[in-house]
MOPAC internal coordinates of N, CA, C and O (Angstrom, degrees):
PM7 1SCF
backbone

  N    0.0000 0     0.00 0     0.00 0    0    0    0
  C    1.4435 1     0.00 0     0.00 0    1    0    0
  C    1.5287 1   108.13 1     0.00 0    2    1    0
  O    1.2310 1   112.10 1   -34.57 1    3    2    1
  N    1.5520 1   132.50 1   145.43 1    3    2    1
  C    1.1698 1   142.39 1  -150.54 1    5    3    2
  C    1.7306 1    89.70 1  -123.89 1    6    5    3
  O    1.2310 1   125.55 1   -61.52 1    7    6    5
  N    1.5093 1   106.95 1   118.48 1    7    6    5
  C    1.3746 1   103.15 1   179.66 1    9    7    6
  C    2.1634 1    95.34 1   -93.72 1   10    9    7
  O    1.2310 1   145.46 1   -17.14 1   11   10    9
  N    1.1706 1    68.09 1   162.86 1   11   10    9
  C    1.8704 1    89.14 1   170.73 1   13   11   10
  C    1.4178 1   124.38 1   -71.93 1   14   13   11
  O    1.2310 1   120.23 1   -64.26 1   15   14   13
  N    1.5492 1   117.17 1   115.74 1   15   14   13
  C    1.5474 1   113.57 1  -151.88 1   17   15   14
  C    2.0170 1    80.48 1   -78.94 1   18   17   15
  O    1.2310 1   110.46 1   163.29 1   19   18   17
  N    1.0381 1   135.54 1   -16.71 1   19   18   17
  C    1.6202 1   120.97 1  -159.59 1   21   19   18
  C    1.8769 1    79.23 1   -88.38 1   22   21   19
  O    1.2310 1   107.54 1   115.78 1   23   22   21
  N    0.8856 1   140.84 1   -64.22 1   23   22   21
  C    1.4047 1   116.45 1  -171.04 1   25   23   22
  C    1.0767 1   119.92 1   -79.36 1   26   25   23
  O    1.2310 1   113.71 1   179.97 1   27   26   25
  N    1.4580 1   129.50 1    -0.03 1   27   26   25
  C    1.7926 1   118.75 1   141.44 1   29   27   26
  C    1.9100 1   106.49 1   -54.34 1   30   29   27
  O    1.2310 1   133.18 1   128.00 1   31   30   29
  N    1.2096 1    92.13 1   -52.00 1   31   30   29
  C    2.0911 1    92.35 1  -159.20 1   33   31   30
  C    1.5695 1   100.79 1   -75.17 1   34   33   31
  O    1.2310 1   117.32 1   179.48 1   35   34   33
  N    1.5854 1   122.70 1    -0.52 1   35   34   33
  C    1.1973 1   103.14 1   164.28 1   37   35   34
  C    1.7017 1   115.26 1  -112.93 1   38   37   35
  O    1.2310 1   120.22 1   177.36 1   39   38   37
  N    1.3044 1   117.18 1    -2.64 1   39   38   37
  C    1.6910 1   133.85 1   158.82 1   41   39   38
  C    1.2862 1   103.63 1   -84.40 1   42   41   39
  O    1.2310 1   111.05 1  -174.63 1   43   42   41
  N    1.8423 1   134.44 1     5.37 1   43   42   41
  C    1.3327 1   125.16 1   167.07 1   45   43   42
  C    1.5085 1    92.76 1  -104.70 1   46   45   43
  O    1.2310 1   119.83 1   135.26 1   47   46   45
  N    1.1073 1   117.92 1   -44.74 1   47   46   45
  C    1.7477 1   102.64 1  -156.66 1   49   47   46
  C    1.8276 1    90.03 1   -92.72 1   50   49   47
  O    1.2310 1   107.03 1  -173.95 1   51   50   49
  N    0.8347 1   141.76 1     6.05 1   51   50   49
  C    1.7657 1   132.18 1   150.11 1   53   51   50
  C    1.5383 1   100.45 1   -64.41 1   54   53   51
  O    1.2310 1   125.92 1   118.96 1   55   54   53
  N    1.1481 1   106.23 1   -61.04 1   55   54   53
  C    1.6124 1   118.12 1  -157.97 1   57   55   54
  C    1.7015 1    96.73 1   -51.90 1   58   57   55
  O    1.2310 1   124.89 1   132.46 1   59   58   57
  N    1.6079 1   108.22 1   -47.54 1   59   58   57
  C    1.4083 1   105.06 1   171.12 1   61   59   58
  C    1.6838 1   136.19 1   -56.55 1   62   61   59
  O    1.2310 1   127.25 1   152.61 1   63   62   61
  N    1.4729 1   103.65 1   -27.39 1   63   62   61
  C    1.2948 1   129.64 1  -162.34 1   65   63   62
  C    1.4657 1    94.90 1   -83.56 1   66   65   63
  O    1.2310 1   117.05 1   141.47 1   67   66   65
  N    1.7996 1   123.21 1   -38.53 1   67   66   65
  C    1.6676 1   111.24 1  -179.84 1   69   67   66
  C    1.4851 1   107.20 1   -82.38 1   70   69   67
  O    1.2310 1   124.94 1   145.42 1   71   70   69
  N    1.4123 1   108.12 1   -34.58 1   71   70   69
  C    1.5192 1    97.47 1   169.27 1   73   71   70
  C    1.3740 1   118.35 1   -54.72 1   74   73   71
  O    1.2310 1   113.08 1   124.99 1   75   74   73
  N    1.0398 1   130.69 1   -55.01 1   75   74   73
  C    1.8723 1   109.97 1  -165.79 1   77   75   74
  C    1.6485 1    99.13 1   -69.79 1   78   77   75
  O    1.2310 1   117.62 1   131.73 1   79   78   77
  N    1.5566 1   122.13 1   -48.27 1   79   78   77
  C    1.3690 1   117.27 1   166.11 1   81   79   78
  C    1.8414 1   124.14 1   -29.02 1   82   81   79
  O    1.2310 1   126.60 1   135.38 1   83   82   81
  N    1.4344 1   104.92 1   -44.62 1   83   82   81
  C    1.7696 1    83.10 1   176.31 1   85   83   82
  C    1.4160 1    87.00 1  -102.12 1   86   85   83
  O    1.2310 1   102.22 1   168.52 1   87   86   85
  N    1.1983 1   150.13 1   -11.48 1   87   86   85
  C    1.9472 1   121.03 1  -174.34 1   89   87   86
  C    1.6747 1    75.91 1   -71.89 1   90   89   87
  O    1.2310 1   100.05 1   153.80 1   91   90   89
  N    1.3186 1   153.69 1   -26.20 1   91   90   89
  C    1.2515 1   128.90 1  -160.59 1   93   91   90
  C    1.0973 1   118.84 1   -83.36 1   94   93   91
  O    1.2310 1   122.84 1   128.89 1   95   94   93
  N    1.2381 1   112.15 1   -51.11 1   95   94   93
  C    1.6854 1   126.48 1   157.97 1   97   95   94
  C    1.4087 1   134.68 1   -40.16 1   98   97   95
  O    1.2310 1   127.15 1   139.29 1   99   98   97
  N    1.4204 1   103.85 1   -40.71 1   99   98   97
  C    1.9422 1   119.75 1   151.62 1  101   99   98
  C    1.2283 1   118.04 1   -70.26 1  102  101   99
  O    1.2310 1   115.60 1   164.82 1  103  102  101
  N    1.5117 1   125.96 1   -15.18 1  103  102  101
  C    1.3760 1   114.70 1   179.02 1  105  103  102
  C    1.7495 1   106.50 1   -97.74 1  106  105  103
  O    1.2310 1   124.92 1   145.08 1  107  106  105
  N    1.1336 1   108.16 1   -34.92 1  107  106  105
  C    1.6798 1   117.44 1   166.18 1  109  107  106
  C    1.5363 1   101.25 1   -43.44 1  110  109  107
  O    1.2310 1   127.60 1   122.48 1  111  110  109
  N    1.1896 1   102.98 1   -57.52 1  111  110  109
  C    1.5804 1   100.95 1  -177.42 1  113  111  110
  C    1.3711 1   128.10 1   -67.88 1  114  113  111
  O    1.2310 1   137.48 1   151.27 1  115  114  113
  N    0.9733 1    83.73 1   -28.73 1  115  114  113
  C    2.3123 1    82.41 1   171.73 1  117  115  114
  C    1.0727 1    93.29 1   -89.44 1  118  117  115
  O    1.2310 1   106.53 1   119.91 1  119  118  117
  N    1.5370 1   142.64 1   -60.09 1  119  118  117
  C    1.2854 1   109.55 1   172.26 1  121  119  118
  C    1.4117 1   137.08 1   -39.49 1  122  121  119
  O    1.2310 1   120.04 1   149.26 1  123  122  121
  N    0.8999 1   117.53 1   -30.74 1  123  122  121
  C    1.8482 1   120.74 1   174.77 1  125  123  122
  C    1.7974 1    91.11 1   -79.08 1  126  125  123
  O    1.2310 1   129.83 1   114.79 1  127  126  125
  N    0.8817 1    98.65 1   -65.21 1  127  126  125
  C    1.6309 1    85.13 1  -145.97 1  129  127  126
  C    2.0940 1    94.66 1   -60.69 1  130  129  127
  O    1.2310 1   109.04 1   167.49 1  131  130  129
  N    1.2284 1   138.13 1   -12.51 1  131  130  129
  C    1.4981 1   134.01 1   161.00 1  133  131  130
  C    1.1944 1   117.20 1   -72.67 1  134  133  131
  O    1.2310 1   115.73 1   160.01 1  135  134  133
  N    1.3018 1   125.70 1   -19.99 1  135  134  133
  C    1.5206 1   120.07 1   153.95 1  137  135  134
  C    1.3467 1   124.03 1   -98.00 1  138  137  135
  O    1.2310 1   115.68 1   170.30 1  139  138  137
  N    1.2569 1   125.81 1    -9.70 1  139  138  137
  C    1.1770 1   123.55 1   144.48 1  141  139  138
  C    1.8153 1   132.21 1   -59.91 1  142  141  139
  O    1.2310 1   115.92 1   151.72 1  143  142  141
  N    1.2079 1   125.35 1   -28.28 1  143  142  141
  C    1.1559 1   157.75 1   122.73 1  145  143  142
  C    1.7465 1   108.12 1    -8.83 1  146  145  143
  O    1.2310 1   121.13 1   112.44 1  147  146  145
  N    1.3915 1   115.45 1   -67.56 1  147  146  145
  C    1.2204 1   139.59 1   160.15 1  149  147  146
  C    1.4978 1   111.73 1   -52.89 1  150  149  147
  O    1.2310 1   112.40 1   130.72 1  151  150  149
  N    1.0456 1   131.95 1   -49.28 1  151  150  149
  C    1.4706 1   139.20 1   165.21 1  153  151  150
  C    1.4000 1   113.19 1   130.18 1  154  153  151
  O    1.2310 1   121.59 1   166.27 1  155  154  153
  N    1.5069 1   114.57 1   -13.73 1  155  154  153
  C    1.6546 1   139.82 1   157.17 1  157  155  154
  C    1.8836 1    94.23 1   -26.92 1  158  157  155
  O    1.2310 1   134.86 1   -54.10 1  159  158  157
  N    1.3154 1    88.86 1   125.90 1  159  158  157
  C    1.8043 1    79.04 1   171.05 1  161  159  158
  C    1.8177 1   108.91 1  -119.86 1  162  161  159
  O    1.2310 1   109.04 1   -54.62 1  163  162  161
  N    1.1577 1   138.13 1   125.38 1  163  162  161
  C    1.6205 1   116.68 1   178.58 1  165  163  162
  C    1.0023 1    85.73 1  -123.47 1  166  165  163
  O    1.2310 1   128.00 1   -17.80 1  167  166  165
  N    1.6726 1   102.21 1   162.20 1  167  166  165
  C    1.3457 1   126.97 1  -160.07 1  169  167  166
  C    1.8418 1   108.27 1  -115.06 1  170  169  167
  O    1.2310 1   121.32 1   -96.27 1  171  170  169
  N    1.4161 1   115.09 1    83.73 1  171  170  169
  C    1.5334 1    88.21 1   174.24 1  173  171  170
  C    1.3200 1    97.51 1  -149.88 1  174  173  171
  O    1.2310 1   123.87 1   -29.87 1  175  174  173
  N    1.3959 1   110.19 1   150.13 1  175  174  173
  C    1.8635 1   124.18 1  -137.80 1  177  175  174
  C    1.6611 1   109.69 1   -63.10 1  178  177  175
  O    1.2310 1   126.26 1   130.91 1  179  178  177
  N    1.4265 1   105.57 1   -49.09 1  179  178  177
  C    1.3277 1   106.03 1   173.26 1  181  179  178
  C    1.8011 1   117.42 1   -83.53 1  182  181  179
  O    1.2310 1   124.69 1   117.69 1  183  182  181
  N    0.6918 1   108.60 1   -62.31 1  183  182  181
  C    1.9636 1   116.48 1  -177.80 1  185  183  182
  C    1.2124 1   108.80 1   -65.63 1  186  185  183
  O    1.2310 1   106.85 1  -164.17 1  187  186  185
  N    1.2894 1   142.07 1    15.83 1  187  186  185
  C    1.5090 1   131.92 1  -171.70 1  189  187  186
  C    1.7294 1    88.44 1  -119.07 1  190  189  187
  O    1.2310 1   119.55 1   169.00 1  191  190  189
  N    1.4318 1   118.46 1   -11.00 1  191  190  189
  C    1.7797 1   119.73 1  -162.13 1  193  191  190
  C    1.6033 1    92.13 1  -108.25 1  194  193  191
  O    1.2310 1   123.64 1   145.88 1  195  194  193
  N    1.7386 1   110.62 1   -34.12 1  195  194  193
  C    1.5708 1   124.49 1  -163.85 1  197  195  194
  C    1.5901 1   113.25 1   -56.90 1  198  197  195
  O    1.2310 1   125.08 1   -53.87 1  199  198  197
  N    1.4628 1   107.85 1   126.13 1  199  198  197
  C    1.3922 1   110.76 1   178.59 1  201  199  198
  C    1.4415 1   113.36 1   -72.29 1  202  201  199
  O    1.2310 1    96.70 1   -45.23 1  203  202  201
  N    0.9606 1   158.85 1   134.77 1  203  202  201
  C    1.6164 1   141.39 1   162.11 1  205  203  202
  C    1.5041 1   101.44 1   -62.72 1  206  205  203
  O    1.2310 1   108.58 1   112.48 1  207  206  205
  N    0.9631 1   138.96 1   -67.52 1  207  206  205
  C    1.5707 1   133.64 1   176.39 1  209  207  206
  C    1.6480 1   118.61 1   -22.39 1  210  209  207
  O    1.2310 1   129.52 1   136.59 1  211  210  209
  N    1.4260 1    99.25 1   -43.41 1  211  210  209
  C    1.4197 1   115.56 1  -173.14 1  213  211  210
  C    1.6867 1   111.30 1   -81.01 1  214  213  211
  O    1.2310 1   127.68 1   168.87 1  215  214  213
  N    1.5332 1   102.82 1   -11.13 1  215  214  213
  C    1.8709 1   100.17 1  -175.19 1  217  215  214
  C    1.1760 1    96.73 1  -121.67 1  218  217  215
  O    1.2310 1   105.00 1   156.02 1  219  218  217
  N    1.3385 1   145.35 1   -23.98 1  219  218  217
  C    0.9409 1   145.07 1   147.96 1  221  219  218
  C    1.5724 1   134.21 1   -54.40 1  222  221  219
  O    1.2310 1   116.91 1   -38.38 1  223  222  221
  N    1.6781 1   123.47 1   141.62 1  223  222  221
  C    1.6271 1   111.07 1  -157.89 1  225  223  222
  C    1.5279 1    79.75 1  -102.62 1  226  225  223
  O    1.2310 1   101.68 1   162.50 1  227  226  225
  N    0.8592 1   151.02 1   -17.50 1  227  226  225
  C    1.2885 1   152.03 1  -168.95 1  229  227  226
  C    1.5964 1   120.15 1  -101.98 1  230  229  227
  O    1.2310 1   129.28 1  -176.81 1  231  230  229
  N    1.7442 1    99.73 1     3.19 1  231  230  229
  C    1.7144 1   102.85 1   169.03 1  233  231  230
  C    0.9914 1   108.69 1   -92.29 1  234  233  231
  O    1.2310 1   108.44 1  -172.13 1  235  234  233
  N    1.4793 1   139.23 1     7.87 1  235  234  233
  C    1.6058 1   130.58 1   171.85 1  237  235  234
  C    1.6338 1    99.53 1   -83.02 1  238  237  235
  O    1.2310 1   112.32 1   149.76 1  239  238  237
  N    1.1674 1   132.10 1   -30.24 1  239  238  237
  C    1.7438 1   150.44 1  -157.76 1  241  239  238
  C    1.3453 1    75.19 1   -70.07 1  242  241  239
  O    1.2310 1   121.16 1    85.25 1  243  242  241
  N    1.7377 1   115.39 1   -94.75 1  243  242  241
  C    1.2683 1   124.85 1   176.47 1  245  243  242
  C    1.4480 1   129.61 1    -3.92 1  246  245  243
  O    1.2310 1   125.57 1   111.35 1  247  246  245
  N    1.7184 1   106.90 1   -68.65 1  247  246  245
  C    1.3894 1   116.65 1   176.89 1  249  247  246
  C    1.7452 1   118.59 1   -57.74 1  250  249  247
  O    1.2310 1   123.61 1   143.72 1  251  250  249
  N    1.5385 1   110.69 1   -36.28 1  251  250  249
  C    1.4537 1   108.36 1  -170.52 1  253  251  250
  C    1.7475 1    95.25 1   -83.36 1  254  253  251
  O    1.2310 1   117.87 1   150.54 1  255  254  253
  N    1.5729 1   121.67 1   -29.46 1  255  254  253
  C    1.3603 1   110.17 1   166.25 1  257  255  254
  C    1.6946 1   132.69 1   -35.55 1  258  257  255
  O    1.2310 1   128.73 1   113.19 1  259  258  257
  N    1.9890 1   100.78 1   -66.81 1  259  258  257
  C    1.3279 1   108.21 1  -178.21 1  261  259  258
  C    1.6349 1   107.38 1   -73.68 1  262  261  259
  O    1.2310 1   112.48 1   166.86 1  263  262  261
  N    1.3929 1   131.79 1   -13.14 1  263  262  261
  C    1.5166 1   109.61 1   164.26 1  265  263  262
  C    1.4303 1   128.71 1   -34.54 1  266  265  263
  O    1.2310 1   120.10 1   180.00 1  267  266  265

């Protein structure tokens, strides 16, 4: 069976579109929370409250590490 190259190239560029969306969203967040760290405080509604552990799939690894 011959799949459809227009819903491959639009199940490739979604697939692309959530990837940079959360590496962006995890990098907002370590950035805030490493200058917060610093004592730098920024103010922005969602990512200033955001845990990195909590948006990240790889902050549970982390967390059971430093126990």
């Amino acid at each position: 069976m011959k799949r459809s190259t227009t819903k491959n190239g639009i199940n490739k560029y979604f697939r692309l579109f959530s990837q940079i969306l959360f590496f962006t969203v995890i990098l907002i967040t370590a950035i805030i929370h490493s200058l917060a760290e610093k004592g730098i405080e920024v103010k922005i509604p969602f990512f200033s409250n955001a845990s990195l552990h909590s948006l990240c799939p790889f902050g549970d690894v982390v967390s059971v590490i430093s126990l």
